[in-house]
C-alpha positions in Angstrom: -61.0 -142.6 55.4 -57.7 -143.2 54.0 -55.2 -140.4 53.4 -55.1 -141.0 49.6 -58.8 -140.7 49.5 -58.9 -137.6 51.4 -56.3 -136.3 49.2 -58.5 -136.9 46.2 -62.0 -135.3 47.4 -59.2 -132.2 48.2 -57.7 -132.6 44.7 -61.0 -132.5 42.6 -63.3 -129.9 45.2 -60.0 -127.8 44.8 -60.2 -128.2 40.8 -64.0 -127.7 40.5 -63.8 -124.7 42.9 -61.3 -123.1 40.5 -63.6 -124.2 37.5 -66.3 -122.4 39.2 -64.5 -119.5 40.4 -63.4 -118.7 36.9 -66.9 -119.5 35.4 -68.6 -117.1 37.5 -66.4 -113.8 36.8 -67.3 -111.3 35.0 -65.6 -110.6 31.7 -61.5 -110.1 31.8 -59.3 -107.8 29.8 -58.1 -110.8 27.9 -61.5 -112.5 27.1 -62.2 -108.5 26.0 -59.0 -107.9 23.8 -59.7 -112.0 22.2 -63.3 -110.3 21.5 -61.9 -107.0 20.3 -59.4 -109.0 18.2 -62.0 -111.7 16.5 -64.4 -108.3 15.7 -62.2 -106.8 13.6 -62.8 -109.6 10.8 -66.5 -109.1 10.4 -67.4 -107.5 6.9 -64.0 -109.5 5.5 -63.9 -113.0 3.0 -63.6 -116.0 4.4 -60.4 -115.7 2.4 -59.2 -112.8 3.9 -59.8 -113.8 7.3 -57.9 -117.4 7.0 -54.9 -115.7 5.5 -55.0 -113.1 8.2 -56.2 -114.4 11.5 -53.8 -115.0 13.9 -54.9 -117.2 17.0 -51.6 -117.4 18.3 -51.3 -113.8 19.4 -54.8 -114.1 21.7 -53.6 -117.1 23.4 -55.0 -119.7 21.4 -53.3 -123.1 19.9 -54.9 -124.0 16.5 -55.7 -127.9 16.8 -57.5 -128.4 13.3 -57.2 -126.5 9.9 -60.5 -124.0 9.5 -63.8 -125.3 8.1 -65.4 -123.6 5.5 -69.0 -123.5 4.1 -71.7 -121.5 2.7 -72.8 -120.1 6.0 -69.7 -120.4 8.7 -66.3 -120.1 8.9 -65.0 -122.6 12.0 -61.6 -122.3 13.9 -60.9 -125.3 16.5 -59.0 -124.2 18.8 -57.1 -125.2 22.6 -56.4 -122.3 24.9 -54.0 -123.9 27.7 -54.8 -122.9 31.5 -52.9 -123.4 34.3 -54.8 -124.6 37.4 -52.8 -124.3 41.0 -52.9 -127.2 43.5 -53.4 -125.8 47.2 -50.8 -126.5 48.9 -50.2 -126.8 52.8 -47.2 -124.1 53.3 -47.5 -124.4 57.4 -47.0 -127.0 59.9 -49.1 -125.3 62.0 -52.6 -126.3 59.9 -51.7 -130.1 60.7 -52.2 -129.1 64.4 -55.1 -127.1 63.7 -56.5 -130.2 61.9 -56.4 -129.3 58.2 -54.5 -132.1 56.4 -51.6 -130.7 54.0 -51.6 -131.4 50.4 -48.2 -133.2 49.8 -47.1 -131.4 46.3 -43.8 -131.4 44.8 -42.1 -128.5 44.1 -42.1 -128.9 40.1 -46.4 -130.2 40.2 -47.7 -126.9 41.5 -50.1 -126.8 38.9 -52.4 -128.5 36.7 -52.2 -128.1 33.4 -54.9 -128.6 30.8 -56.0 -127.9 28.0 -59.7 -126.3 27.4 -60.9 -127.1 23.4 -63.1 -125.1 21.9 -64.7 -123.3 18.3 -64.5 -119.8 17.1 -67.0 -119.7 14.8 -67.4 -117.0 11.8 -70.9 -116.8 10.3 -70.8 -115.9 6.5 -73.4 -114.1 4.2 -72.2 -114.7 0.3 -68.6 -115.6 1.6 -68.3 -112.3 4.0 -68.5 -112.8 8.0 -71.3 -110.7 9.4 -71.0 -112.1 12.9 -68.0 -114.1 15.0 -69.2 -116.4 18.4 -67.6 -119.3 20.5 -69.0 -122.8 21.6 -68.6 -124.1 24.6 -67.6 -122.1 27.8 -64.0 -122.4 27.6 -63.3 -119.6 25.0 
């Protein structure tokens, strides 16, 4: 196996670990304070809430303006993560066989972009409940 493909099975079971790893935790203070934040429009107008909401301040990059209808209110939005690359910090695991991960100091990370929709649901133009698609939220 060459070292390039070794370095990629590395690469992606290091990605999808982190993927999993932060799929399977429970709940964190900042997914509670983005939930905390979104309640507090429920019982306003679709109105209020699109001159007031403020995705910025919970982490989240507004990709497309709101879409409005009889029954929802829908925010598209990208929250950008950070995911590390392991990296091999001592020569000692190349003697005890564990191949290093050759990383440059300024690619320690990985960064993308997760998309996904906050999504308001409306009963005669007033939200009544808030929810996310997707798992990235």
């Amino acid at each position: 196996m060459s070292f390039l493909h070794t370095f990629g099975l590395f690469a992606i079971l290091g990605l999808m670990m982190s993927l999993l790893y932060g799929c399977s935790t429970s709940p964190t203070t900042s997914a509670q304070q983005r939930d905390t934040y979104l309640q507090q429009f429920i019982g306003q107008t679709s109105q209020s809430i699109q001159a007031r909401l403020d995705l910025n301040s919970i982490g989240y990059q507004q990709v497309l303006a709101p879409i409005a209808n009889d029954q929802t209110l829908t925010y598209t939005v990208i929250r950008p993560v950070s995911i590390p690359l392991p990296m091999a910090q001592n020569p000692a695991d190349i003697d005890a066989g564990n191949i290093p991960v050759p990383v440059t100091p300024r690619a320690q990370s990985y960064d993308v972009n997760l998309q996904c929709k906050i999504i308001y649901r409306l009963e005669h133009n007033i939200a009544t409940s808030v929810h996310y698609t997707g798992h990235t939220c």
